[in-house]
N, C-alpha and C positions, 0 to 999 in steps of 0.2 A: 554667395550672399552679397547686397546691394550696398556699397557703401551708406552711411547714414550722411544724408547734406549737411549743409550748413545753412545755422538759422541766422539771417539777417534784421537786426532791427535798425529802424529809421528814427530819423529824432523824434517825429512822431509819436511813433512807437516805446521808444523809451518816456516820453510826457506822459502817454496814458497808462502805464507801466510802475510808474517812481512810486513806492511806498510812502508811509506816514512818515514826518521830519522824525518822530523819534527812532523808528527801524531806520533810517539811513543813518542818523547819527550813534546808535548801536553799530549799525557795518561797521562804518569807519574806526569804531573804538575797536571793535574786535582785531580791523587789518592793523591800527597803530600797533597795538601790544604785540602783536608778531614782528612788527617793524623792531621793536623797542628789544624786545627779547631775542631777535635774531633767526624766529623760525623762518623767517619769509623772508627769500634772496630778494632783494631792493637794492639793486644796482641805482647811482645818481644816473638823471636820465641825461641826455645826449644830446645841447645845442650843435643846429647843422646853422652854418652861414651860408643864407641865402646873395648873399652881395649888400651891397650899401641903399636901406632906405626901405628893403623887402621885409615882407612880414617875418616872424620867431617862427623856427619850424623847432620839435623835440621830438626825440624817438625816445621812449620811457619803457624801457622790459621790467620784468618783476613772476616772482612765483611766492606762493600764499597755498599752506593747508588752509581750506575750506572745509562745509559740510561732506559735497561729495569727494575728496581725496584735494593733492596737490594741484592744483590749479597754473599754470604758466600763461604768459602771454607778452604784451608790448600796448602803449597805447602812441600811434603818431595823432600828433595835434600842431595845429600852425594856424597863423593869422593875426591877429590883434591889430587895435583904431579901427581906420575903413575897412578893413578887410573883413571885421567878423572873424568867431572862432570855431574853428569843425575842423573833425579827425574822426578818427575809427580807434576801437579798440578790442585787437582781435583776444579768442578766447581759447585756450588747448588744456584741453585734459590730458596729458603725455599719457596715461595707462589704460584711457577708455576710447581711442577712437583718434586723437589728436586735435585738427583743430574743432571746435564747438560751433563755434557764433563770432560774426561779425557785429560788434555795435556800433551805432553814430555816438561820436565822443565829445560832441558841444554841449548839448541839457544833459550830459549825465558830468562833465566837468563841472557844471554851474552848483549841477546840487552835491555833487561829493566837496566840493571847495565850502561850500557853506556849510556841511555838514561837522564835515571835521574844523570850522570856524566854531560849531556847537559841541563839540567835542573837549574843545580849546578853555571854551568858558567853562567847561563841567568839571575841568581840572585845576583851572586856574579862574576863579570869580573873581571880581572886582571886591577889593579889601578896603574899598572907596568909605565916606561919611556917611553917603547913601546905603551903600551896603549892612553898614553895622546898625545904622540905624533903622530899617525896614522900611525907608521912602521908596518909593517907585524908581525904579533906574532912570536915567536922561542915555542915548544911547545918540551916534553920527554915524553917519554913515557918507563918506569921501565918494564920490562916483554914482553914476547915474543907471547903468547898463545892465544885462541880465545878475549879474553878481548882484549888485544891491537890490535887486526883488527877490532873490535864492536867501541872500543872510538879512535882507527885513522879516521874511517869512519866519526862519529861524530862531529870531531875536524874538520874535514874537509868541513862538510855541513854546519858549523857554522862559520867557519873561511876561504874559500879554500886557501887562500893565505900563512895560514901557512907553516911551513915546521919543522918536526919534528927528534931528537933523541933517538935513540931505544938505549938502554942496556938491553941485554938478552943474554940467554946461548945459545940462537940457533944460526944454520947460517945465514946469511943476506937472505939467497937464502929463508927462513923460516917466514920472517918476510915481513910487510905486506906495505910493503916501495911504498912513491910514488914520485914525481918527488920531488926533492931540499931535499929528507929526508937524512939523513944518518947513520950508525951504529957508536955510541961513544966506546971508549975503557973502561970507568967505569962509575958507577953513576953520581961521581961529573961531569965525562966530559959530559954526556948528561945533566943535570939539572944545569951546569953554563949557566947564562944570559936567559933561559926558565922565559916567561913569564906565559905561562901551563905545569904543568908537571902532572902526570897519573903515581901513583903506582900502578902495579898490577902483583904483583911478587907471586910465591906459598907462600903460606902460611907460609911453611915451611921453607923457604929460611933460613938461616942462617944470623945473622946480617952484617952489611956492613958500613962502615964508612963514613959517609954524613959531607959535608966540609960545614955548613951552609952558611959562606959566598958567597958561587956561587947559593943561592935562591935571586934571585931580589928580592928587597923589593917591596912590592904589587903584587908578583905573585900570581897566586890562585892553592892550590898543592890538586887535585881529588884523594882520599887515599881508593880504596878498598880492599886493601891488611893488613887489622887490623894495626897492625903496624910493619909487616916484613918489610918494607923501612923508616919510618919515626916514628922513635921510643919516647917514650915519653921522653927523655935525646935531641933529635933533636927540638921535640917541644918546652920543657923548653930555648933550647937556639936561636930560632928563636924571644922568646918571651923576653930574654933579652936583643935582638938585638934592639927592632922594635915591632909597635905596630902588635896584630897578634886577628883572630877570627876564633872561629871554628866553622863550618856550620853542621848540622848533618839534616836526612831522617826523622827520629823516634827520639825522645829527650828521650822518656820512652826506649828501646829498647837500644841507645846510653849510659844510665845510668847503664842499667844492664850489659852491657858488659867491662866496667870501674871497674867495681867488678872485673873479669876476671883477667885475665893474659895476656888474647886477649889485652886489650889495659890498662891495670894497668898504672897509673901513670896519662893518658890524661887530660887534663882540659875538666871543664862542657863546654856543649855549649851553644855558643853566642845564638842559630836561629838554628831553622830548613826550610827544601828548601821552604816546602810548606806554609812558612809565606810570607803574603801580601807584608810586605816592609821591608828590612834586612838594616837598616845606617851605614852609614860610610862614615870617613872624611880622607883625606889623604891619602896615601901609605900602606895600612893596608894589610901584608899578609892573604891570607886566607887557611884555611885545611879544604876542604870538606870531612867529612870523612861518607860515606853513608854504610851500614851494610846491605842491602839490606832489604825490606818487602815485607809482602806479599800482601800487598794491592794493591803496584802496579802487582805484578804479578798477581793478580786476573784481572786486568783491561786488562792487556795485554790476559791474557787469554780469558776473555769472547769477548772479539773485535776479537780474531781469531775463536773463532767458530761461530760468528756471519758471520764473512768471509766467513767459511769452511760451512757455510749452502747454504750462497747466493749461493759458488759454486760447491759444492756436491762434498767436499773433506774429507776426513776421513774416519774411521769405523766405520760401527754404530756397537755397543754390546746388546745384548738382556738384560734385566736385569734379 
């Protein structure tokens, strides 16, 4: 008997592929609550030092029951600023065959990060003025780059009525604007009165001076930029403001990088997404700060080659 290949998708491939924002932010809820409850091994993933000045390389494993059985794999990803972000993320069914599929791990990173950004809001809303009282959300968005076109998208399947502020170094002609949005001239000025705001600045960004009083109280702030925008001196004084909770992906995975430098300083977290039922009373800001795993990218992954079978997309590789 013939071994069975392996099916390759391309970013490409995964673009014409990716389901509707709400099935991916379904995945994601589904991989959190295994995260949360423990069925899915979610090892924290595994920075390599490249040397001084080189892109973030991580090796990220993880296993996840799924539809069809246990599911294992890894996702490597590296790059960030100039370099751009791309990796693979391989696929093994350990009882059916082994490895499955290789996928490209850049567009399906962009939409599983915003996803479970839309995960984040469905469990934690903004407890904001606007909120209670059924005005239209004001939403920001920190960064210019495929992230904020994945969580404007999001924001917008979740909210349409939003209308958002971008701060970024690019041109407006760059950014991924849609009708009522507008470009602010600094942080503070996009994230005053934001009842969502979305960090997602390079990594590398350089700090920046956050005016805490222009975060509404009970807005909910999606941080996946470690803490290049919202540094733990910001948090410390959001938190003497006002009562404040921090939501995280991974709690094991969020602890190890509290160690770091990445987010030195942070407070432990409240809840992570994939808990049943996250409380709260009052005007409670909230800091979803999500680190990404691979558990959801495994789900995302094995739903696209379950796609790319139905419709004979990819490569197959001989093994």
């Amino acid at each position: 008997m013939s071994a069975t290949p392996i099916r390759y998708l391309t970013e490409a491939d995964v673009l014409a592929l990716l389901p509707s924002i709400e099935v991916q932010i379904g995945l994601v809820e589904g991989a959190l609550r295994a995260v949360a409850t423990g069925t899915a091994h979610q090892p924290p993933k595994v920075p390599l030092n490249l040397g001084p000045g080189a892109p973030f390389a991580h090796a990220m494993p993880a296993a996840i029951d799924l539809a069809a059985g246990r599911v294992a794999g890894a996702k490597w990803i590296s790059g960030g600023g100039a370099a751009g972000i791309g990796g693979v993320v391989l696929v093994e069914r350990p009882k059916a065959g082994g490895l499955r599929g290789i996928v490209a791990a850049g567009e399906l990173t962009a939409a599983r990060t915003a996803a479970v950004s839309g995960a984040g809001l469905r469990i934690a809303p903004p407890s904001t003025a606007a909120a209670t009282s059924g005005a239209p959300y004001k939403g920001a968005i920190i960064g210019g780059g495929l992230q904020a076109a994945t969580h404007r998208a999001v924001l917008a399947a979740l909210h349409p009525a939003i209308y958002v502020a971008f701060y970024s170094r690019r041109p407006a002609g760059e950014l991924p604007l849609r009708a009522g949005d507008r470009v602010a001239e600094s942080v503070n000025d996009a994230i005053r009165g934001a009842d969502i705001i979305v960090t997602a600045a390079a990594f590398d960004t350089p700090p920046r001076p956050i005016d805490v009083k222009l975060i509404e109280p009970g807005a909910t702030i999606l941080v996946i930029d470690y803490a290049a925008t919202i540094s733990a001196g910001v948090v410390a004084a959001l938190s003497d403001r006002g009562p404040i909770r921090v939501i995280t992906d991974s709690a094991a995975q969020y602890d190890d990088t509290r160690r770091t430098p990445k987010l030195s300083g942070w407070p432990a977290a409240n809840a992570q997404i994939g808990d049943t039922r996250i409380e709260s009373a009052g005007r409670v800001t909230t800091l979803v700060n999500h680190l990404g795993i691979s558990a959801c990218d495994l789900a995302y992954a094995e739903l696209l080659l379950d796609l790319a079978e139905q419709k004979n997309v990819g490569t197959l590789l001989a093994r």
